[in-house]
LUMLO-516661 format. One record per atom (N, C-alpha, C): residue number from 1; residue in three letters; atom name; x, y, z. Coordinates in steps of 0.02 Angstrom, whole numbers, plus 50000, padded with zeros to 5 digits. Example, Ala and Ser with C-alpha at 12.3 -4.5 7.8 and 13.67 -1.06 7.14 Angstrom:
REM residues 2
    i   aa  at      u      v      w
    1  ala   N  50660  49716  50390
    1  ala  CA  50615  49775  50390
    1  ala   C  50660  49835  50390
    2  ser   N  50642  49888  50354
    2  ser  CA  50684  49947  50357
    2  ser   C  50645  50002  50394
***
This chain:
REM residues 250
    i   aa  at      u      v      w
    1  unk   N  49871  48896  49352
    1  unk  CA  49901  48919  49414
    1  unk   C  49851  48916  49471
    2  unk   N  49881  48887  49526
    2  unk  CA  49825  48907  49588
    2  unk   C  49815  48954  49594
    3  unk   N  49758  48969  49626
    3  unk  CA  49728  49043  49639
    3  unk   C  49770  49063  49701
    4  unk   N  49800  49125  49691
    4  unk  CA  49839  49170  49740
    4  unk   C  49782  49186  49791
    5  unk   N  49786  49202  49867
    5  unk  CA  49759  49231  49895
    5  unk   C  49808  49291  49909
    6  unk   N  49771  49356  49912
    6  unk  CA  49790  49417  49920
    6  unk   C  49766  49466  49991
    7  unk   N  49801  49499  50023
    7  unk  CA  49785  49531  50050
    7  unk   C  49802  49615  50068
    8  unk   N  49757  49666  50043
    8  unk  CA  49781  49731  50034
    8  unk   C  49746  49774  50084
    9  unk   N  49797  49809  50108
    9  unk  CA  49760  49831  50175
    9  unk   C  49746  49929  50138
   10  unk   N  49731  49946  50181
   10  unk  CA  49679  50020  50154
   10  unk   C  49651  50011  50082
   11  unk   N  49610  49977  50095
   11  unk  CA  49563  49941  50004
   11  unk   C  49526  49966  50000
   12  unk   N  49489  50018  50061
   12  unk  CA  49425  50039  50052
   12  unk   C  49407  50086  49997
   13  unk   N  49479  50119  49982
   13  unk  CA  49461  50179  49926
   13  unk   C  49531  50190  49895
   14  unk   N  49519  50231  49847
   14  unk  CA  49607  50242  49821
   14  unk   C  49640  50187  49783
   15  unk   N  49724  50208  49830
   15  unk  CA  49762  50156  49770
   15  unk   C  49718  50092  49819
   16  unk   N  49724  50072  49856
   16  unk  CA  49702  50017  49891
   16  unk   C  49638  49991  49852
   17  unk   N  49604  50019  49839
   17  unk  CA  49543  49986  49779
   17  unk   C  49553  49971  49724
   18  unk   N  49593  50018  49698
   18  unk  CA  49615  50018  49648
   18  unk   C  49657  49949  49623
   19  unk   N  49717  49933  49674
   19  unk  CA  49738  49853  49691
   19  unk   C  49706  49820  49695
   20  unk   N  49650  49823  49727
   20  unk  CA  49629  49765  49765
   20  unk   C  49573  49742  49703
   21  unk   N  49556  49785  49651
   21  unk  CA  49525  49764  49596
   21  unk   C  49555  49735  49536
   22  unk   N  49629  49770  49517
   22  unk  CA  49676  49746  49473
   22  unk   C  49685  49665  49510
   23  unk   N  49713  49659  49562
   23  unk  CA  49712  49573  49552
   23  unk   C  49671  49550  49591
   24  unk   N  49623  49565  49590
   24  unk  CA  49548  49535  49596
   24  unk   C  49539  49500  49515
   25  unk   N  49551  49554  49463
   25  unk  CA  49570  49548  49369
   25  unk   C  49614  49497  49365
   26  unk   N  49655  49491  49402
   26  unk  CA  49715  49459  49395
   26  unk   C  49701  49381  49411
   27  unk   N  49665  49368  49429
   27  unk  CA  49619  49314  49452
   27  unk   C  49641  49297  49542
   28  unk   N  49658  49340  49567
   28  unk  CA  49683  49321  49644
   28  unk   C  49610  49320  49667
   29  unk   N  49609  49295  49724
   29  unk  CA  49561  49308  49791
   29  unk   C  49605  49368  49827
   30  unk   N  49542  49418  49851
   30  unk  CA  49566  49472  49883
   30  unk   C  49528  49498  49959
   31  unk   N  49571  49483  50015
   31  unk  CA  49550  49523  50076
   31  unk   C  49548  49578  50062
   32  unk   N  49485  49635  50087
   32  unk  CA  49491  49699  50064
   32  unk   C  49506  49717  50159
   33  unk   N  49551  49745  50150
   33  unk  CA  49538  49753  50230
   33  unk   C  49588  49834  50244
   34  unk   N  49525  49848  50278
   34  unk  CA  49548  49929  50312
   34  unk   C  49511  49920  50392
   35  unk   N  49518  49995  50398
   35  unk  CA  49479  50010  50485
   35  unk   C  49420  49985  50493
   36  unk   N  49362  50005  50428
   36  unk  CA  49280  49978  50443
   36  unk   C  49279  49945  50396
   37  unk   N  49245  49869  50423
   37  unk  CA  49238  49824  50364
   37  unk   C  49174  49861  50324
   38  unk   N  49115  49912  50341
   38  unk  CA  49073  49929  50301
   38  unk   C  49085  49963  50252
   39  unk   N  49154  50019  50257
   39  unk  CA  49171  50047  50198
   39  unk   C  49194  50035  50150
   40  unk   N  49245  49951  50167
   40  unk  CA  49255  49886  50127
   40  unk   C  49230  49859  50070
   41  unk   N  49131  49854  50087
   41  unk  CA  49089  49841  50049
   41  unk   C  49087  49862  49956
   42  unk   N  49101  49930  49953
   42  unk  CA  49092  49951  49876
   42  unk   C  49158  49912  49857
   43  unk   N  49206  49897  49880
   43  unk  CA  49254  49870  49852
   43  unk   C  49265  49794  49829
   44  unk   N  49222  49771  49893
   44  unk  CA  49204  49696  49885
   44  unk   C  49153  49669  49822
   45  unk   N  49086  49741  49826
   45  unk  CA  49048  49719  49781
   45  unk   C  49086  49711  49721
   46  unk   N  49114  49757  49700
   46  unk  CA  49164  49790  49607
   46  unk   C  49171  49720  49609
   47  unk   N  49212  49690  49636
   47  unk  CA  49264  49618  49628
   47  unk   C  49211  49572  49607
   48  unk   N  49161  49573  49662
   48  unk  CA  49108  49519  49640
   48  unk   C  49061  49504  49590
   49  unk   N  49058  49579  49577
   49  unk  CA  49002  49589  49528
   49  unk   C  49050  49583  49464
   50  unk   N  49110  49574  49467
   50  unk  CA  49162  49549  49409
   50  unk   C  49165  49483  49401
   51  unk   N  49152  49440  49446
   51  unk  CA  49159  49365  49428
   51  unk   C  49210  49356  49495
   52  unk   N  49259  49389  49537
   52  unk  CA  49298  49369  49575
   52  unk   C  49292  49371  49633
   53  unk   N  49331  49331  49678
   53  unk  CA  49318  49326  49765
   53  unk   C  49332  49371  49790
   54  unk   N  49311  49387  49833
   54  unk  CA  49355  49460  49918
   54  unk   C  49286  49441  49974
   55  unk   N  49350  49472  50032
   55  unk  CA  49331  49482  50095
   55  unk   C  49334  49531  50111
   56  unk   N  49295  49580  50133
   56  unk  CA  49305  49601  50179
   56  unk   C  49309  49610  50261
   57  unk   N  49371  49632  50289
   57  unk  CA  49394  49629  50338
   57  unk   C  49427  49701  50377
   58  unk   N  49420  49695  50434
   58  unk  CA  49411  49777  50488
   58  unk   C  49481  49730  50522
   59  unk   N  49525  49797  50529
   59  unk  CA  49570  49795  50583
   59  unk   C  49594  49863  50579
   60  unk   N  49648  49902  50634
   60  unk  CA  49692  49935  50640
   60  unk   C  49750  49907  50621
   61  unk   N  49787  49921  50563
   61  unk  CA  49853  49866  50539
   61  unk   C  49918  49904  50627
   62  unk   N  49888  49965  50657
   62  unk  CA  49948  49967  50696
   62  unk   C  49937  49923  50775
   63  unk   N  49884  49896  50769
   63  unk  CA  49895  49844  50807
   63  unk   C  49883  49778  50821
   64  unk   N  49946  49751  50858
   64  unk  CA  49952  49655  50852
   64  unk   C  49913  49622  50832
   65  unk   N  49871  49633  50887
   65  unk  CA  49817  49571  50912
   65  unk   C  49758  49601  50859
   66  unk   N  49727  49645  50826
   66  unk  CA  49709  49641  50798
   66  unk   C  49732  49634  50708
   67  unk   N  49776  49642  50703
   67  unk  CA  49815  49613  50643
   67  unk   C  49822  49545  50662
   68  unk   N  49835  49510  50693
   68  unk  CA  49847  49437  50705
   68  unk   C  49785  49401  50698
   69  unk   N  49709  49440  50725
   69  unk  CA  49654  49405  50704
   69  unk   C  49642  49417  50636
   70  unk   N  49653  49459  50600
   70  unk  CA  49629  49487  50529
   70  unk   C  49665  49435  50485
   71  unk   N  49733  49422  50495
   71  unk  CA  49777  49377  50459
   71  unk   C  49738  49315  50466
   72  unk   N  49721  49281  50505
   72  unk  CA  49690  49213  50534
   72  unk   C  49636  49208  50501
   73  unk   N  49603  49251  50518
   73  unk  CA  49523  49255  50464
   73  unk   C  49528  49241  50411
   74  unk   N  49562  49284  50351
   74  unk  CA  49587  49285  50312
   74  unk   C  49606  49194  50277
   75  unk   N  49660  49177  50328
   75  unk  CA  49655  49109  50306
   75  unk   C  49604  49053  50311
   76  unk   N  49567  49053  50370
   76  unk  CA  49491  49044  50377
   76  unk   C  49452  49048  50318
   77  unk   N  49451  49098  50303
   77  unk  CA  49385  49103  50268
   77  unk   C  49405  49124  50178
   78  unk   N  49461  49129  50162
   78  unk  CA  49481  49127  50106
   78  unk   C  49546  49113  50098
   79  unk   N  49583  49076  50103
   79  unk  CA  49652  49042  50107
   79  unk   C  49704  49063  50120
   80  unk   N  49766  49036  50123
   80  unk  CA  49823  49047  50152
   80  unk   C  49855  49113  50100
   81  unk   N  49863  49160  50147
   81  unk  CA  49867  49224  50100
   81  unk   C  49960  49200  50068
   82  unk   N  49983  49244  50013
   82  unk  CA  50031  49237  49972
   82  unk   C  50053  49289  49945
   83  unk   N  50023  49373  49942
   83  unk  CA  50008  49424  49935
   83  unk   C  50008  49452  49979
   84  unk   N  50052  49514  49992
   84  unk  CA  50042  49576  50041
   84  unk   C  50054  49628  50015
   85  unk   N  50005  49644  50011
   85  unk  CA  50013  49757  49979
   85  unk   C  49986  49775  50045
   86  unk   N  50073  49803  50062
   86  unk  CA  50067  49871  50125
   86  unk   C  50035  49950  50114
   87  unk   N  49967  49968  50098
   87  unk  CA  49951  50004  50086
   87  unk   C  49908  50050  50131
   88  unk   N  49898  50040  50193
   88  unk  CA  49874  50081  50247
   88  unk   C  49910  50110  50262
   89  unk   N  49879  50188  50260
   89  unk  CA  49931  50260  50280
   89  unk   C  49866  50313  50302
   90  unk   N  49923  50363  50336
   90  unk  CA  49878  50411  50353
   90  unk   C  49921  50472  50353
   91  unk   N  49884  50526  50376
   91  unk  CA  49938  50591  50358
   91  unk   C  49928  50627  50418
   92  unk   N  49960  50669  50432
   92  unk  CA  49949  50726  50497
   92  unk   C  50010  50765  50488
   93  unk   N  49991  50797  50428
   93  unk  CA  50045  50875  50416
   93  unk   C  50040  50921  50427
   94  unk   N  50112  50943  50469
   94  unk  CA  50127  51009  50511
   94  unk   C  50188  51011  50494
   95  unk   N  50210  51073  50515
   95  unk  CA  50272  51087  50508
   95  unk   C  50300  51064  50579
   96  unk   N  50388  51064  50569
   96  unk  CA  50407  51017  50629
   96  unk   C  50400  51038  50691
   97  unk   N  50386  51110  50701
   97  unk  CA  50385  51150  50762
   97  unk   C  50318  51131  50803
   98  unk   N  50271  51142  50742
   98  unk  CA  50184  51108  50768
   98  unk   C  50177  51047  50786
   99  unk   N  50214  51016  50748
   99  unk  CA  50202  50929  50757
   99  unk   C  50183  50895  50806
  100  unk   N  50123  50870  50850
  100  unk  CA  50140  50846  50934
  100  unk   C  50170  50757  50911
  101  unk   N  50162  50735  50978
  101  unk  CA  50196  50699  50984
  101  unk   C  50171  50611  50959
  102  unk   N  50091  50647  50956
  102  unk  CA  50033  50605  50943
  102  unk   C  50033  50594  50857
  103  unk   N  50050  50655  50821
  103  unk  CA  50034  50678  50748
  103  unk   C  50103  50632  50731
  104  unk   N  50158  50608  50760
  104  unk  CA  50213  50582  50738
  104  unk   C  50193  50509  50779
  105  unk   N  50184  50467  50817
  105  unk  CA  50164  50405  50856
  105  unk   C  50091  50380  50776
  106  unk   N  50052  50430  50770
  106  unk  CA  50011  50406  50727
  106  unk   C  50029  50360  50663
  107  unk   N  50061  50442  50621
  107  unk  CA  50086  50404  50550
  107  unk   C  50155  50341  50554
  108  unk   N  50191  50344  50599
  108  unk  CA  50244  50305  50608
  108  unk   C  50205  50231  50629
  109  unk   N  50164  50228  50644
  109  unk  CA  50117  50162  50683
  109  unk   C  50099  50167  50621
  110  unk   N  50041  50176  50579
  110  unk  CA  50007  50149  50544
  110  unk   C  50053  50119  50493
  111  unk   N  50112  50162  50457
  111  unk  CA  50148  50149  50396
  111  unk   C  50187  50101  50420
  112  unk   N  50246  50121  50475
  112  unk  CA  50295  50075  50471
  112  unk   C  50280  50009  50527
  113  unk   N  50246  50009  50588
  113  unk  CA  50227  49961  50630
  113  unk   C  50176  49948  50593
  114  unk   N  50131  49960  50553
  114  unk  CA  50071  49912  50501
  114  unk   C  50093  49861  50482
  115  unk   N  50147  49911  50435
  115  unk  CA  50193  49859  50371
  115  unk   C  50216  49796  50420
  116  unk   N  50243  49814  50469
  116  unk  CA  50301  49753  50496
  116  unk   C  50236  49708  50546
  117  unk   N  50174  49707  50576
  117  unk  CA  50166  49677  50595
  117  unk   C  50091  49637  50550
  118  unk   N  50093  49658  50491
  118  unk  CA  50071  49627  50452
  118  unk   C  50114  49591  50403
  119  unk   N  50164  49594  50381
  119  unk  CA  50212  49556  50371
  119  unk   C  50256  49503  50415
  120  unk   N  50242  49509  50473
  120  unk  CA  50276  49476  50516
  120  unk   C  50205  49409  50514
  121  unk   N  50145  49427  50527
  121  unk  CA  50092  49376  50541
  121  unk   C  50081  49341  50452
  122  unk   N  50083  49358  50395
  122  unk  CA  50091  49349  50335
  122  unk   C  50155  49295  50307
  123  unk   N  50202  49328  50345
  123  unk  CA  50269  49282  50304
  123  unk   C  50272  49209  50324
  124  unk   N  50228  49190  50372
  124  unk  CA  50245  49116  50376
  124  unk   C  50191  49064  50346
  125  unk   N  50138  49119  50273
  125  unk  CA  50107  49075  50251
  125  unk   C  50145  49060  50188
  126  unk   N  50196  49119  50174
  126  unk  CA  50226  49115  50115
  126  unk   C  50272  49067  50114
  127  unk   N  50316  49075  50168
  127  unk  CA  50360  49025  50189
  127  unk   C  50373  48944  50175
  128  unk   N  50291  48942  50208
  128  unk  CA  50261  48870  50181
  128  unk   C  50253  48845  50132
  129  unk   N  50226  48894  50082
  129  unk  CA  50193  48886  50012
  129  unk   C  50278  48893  49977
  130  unk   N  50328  48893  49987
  130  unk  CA  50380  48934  49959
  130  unk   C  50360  48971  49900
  131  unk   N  50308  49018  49909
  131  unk  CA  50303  49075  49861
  131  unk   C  50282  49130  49886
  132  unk   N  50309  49186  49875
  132  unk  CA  50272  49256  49915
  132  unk   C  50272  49305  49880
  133  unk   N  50221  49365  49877
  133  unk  CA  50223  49438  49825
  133  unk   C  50214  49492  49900
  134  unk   N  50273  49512  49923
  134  unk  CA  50254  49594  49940
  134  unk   C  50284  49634  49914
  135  unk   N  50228  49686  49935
  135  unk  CA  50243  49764  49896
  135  unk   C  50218  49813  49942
  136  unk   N  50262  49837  49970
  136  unk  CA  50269  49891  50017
  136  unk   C  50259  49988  49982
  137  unk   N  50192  50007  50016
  137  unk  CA  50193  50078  49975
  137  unk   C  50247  50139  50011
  138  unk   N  50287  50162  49977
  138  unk  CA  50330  50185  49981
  138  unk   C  50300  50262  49948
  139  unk   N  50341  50326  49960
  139  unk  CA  50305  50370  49931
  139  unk   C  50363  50430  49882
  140  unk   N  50368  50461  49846
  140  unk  CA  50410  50508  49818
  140  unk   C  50435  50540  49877
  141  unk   N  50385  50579  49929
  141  unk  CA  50385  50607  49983
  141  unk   C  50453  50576  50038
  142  unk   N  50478  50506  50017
  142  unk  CA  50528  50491  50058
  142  unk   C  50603  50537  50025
  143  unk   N  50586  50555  49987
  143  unk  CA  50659  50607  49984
  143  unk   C  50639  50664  49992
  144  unk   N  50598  50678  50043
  144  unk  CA  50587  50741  50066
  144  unk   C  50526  50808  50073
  145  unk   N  50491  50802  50109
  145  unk  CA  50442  50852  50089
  145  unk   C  50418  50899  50128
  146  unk   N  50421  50980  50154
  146  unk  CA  50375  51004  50180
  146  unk   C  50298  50986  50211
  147  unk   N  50341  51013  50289
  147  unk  CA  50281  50994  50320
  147  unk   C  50266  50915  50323
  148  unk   N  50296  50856  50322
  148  unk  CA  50293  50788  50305
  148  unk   C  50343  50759  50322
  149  unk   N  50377  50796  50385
  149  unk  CA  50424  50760  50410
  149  unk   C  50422  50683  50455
  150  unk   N  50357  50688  50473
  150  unk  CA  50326  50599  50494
  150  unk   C  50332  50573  50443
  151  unk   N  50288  50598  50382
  151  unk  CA  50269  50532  50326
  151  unk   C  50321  50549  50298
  152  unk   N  50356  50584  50302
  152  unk  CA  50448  50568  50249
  152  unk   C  50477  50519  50297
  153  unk   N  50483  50525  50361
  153  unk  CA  50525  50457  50389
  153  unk   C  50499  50388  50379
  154  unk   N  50415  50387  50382
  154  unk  CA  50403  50323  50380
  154  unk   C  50407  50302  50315
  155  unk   N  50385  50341  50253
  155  unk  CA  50394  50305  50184
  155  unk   C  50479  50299  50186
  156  unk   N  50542  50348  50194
  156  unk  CA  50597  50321  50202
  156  unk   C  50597  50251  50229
  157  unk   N  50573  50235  50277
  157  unk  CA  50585  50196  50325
  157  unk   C  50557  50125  50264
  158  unk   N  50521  50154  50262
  158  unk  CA  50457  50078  50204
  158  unk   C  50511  50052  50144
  159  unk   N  50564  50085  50131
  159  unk  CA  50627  50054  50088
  159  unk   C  50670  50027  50124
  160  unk   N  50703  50059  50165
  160  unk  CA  50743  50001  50204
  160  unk   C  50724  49916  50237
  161  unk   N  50653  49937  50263
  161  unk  CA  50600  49885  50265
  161  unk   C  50607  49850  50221
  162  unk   N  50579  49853  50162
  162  unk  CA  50580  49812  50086
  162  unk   C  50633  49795  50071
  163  unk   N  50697  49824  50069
  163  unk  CA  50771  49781  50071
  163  unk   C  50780  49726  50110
  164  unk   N  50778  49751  50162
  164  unk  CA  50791  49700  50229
  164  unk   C  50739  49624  50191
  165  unk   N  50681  49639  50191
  165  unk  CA  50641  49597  50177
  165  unk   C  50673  49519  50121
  166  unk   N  50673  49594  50085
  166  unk  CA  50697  49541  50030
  166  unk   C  50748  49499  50024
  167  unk   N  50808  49510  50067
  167  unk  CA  50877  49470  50112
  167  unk   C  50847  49419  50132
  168  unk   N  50796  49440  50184
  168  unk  CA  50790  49368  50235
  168  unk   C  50747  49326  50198
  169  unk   N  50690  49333  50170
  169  unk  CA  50636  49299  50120
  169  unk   C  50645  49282  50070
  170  unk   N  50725  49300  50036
  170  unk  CA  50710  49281  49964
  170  unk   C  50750  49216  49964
  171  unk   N  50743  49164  50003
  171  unk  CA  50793  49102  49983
  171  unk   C  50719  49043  49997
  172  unk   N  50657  49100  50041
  172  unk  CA  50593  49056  50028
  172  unk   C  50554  49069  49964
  173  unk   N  50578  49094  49902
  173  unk  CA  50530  49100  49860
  173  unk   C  50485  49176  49860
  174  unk   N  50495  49229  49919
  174  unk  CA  50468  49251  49926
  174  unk   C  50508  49338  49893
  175  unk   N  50471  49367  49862
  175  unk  CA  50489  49437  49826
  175  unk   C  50463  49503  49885
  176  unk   N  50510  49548  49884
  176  unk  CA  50482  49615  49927
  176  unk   C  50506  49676  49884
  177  unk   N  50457  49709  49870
  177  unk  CA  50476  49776  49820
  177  unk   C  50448  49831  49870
  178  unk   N  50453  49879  49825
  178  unk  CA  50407  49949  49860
  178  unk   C  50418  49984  49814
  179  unk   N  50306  50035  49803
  179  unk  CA  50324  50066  49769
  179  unk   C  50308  50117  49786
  180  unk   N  50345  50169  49744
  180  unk  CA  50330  50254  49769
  180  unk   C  50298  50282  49735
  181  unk   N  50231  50308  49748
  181  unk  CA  50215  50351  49710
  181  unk   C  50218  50439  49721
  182  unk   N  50227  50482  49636
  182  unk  CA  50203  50545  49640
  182  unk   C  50142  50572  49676
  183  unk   N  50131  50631  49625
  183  unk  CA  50078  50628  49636
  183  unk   C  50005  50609  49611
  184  unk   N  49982  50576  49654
  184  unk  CA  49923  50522  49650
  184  unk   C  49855  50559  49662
  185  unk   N  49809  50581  49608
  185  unk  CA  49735  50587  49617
  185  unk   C  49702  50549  49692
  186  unk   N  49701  50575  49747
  186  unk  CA  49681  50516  49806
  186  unk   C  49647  50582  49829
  187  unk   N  49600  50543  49910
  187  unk  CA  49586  50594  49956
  187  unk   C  49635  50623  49982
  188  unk   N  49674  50576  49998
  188  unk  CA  49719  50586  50021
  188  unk   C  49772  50665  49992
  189  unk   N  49767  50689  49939
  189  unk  CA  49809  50734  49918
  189  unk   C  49775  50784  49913
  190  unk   N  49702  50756  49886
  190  unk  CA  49662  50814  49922
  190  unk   C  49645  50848  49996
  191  unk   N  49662  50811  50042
  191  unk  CA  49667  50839  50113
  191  unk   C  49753  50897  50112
  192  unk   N  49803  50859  50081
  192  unk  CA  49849  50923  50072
  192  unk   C  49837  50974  50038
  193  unk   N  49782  50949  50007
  193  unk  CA  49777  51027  49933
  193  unk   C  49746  51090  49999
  194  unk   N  49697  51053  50051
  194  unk  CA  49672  51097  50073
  194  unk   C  49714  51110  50143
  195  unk   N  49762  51071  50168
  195  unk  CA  49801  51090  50236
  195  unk   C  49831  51150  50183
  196  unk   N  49844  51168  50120
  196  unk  CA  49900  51229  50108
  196  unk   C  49867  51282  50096
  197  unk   N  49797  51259  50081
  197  unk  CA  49740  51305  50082
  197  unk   C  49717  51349  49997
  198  unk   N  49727  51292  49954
  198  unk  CA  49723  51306  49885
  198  unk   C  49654  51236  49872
  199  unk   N  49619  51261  49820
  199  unk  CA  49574  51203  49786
  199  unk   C  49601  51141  49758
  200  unk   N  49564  51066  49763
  200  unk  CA  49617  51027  49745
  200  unk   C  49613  51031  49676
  201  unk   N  49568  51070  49630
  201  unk  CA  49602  51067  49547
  201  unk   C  49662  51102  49533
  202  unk   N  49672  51164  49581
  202  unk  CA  49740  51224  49572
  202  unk   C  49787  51179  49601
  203  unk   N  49793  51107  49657
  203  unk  CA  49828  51102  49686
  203  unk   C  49863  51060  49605
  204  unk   N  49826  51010  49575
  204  unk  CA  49839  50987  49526
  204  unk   C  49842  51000  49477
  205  unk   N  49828  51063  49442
  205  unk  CA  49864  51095  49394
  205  unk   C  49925  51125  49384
  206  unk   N  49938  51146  49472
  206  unk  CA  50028  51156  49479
  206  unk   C  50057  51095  49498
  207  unk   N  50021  51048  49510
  207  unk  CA  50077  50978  49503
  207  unk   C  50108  50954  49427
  208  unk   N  50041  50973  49377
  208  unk  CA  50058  50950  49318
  208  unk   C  50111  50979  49295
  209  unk   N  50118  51041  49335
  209  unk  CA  50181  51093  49281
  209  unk   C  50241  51037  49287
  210  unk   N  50238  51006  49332
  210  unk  CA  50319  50972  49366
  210  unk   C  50339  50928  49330
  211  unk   N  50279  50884  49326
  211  unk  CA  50287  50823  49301
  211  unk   C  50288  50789  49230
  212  unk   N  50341  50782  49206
  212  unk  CA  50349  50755  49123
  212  unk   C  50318  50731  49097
  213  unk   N  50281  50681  49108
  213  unk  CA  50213  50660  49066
  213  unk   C  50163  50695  49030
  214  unk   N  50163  50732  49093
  214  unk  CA  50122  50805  49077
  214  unk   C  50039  50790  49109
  215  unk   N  50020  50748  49170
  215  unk  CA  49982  50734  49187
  215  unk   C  49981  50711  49249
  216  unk   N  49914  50709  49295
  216  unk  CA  49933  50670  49361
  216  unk   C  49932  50601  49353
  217  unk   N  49956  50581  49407
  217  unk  CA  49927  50499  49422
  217  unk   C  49854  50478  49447
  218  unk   N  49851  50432  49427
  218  unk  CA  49786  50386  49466
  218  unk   C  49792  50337  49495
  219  unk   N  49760  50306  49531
  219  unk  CA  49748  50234  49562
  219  unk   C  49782  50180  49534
  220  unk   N  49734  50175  49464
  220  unk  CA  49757  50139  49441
  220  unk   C  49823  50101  49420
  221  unk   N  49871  50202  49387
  221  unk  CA  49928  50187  49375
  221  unk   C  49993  50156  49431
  222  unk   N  49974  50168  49495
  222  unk  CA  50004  50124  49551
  222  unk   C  50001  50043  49546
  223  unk   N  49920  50023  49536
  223  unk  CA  49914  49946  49535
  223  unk   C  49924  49913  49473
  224  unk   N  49935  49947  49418
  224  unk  CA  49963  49904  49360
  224  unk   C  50029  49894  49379
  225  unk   N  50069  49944  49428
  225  unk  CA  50164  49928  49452
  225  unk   C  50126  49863  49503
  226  unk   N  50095  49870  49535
  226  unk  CA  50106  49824  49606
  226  unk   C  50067  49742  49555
  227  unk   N  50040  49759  49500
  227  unk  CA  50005  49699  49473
  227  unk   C  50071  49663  49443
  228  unk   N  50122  49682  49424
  228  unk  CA  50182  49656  49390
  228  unk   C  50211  49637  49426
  229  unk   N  50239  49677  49498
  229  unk  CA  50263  49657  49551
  229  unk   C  50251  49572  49603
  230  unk   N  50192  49585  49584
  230  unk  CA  50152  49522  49630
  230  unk   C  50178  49463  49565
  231  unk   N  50161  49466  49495
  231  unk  CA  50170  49400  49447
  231  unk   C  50248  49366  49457
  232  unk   N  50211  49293  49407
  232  unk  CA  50263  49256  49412
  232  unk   C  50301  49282  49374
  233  unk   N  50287  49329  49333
  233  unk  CA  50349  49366  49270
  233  unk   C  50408  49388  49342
  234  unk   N  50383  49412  49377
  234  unk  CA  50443  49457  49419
  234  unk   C  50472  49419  49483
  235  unk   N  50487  49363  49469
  235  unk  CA  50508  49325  49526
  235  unk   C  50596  49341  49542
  236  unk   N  50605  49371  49487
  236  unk  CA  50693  49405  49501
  236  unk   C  50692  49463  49503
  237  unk   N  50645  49501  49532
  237  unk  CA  50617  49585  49530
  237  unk   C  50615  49572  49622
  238  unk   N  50678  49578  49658
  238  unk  CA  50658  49614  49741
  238  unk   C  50713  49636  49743
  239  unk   N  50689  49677  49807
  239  unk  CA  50711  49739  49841
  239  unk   C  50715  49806  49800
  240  unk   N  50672  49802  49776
  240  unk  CA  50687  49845  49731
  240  unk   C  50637  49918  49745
  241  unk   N  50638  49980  49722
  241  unk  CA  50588  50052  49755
  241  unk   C  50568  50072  49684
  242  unk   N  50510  50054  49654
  242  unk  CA  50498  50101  49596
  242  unk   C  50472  50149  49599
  243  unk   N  50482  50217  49560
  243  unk  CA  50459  50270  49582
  243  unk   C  50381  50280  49524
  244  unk   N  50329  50281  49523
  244  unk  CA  50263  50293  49486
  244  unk   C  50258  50355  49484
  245  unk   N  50286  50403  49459
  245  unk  CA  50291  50445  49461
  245  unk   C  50294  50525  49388
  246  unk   N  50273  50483  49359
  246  unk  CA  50283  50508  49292
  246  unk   C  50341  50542  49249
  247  unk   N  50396  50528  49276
  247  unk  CA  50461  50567  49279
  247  unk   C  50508  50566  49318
  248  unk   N  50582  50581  49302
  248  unk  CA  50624  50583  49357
  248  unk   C  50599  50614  49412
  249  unk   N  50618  50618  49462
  249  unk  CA  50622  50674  49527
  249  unk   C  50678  50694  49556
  250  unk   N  50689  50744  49539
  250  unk  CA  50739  50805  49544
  250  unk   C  50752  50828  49614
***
């Protein structure tokens, strides 16, 4: 198989590393690309010091012109990408009364104007190639969550996205999923453990009560879904929302 070029945006840490190393494994070439290409680096090294390619690359995915250079580079300097994991997010939870106007413009830009204008500069390499893998991160949190009324609209929003997607792209070869995850071991959940004002081991020992497995998630367990997602096994796998979640959700 030719070598896939990949590109996963918030790679610097988390599920985003976590991806960006699974098909790095997978034998892709991988843009690691978040806000600072320096924090990029530990992620780039892992890959390399494995035998496999990456870039790292700095942009804001919520805006154009710098998403439009990051995409370009990208093909520049490691080929025509074929791969998109929408994985840059951010959080700013309040309840809806607190919320300003900035704390909702933020997360709605990064998640849902990321997704679409990195997919918009992306789809016409797939197009070409008639082959494409996106996977849009979607979150449990889109059916609802305290205090997360931004990031509940935009992960809502990140499925309708991924439908749509998969309508217009799939007669080029090209697949659009999204996946949702529970709850995920990240900084990220550790910054909620402490907006509620509990430790993040208590925050995750009352997550475990919930969840059927009987354990949290990790990194990892996100990028083994998005590693299946991206293969040629799943070329009749779009539009589709999987939930990583260790269990129904109620």
């Amino acid at each position: 198989m030719t070598e896939r070029i990949a590109i996963v945006t918030g790679s610097a840490r988390g599920i985003g590393a976590a991806t960006a190393r699974r098909l790095a494994s997978d034998g892709m070439a991988v843009a690691v690309l978040d806000l600072d290409e320096v924090a990029c680096a530990g992620t780039v090294k892992e890959i390399a010091d494995a035998g496999g390619r990456a870039l790292a690359v700095a942009a804001d995915v919520s805006q154009g012109d710098q998403v439009e250079a990051a995409v370009q580079r990208v093909a520049d300097e490691l080929g025509e990408p074929a791969v998109l994991i929408n994985n840059a997010g951010v959080i700013r939870d309040n309840l809806l009364f607190k919320m300003t106007d900035d704390d909702w413009d933020t997360v709605l830009g990064v998640h849902l104007s990321g997704a679409f204008l990195m997919t918009r500069a992306v789809q016409k390499y797939m197009v070409g190639q008639r082959w494409g893998r996106i996977v849009n991160l979607s979150s449990s949190s889109a059916l609802g969550n305290r205090g997360q009324v931004n990031y509940s609209a935009a992960k809502a929003g990140m499925q309708g996205f991924t439908k749509t997607l998969a309508i217009e792209l799939g007669r080029y070869g090209v697949t659009a999923n999204a996946v949702a995850p529970g709850f995920i071991a990240t900084d990220m959940t550790a910054t909620t453990a402490a907006r509620v004002g509990i430790s993040f081991e208590d925050f995750q020992q009352a997550a475990v009560q919930r969840i059927p497995v009987g354990r949290i998630g990790q990194p990892d367990d996100v990028a083994h879904t998005i590693s299946f997602l991206v293969s040629e096994g799943a070329s009749f796998v779009s539009g589709q929302v999987i939930y990583v979640a260790g269990g129904p959700l109620c």
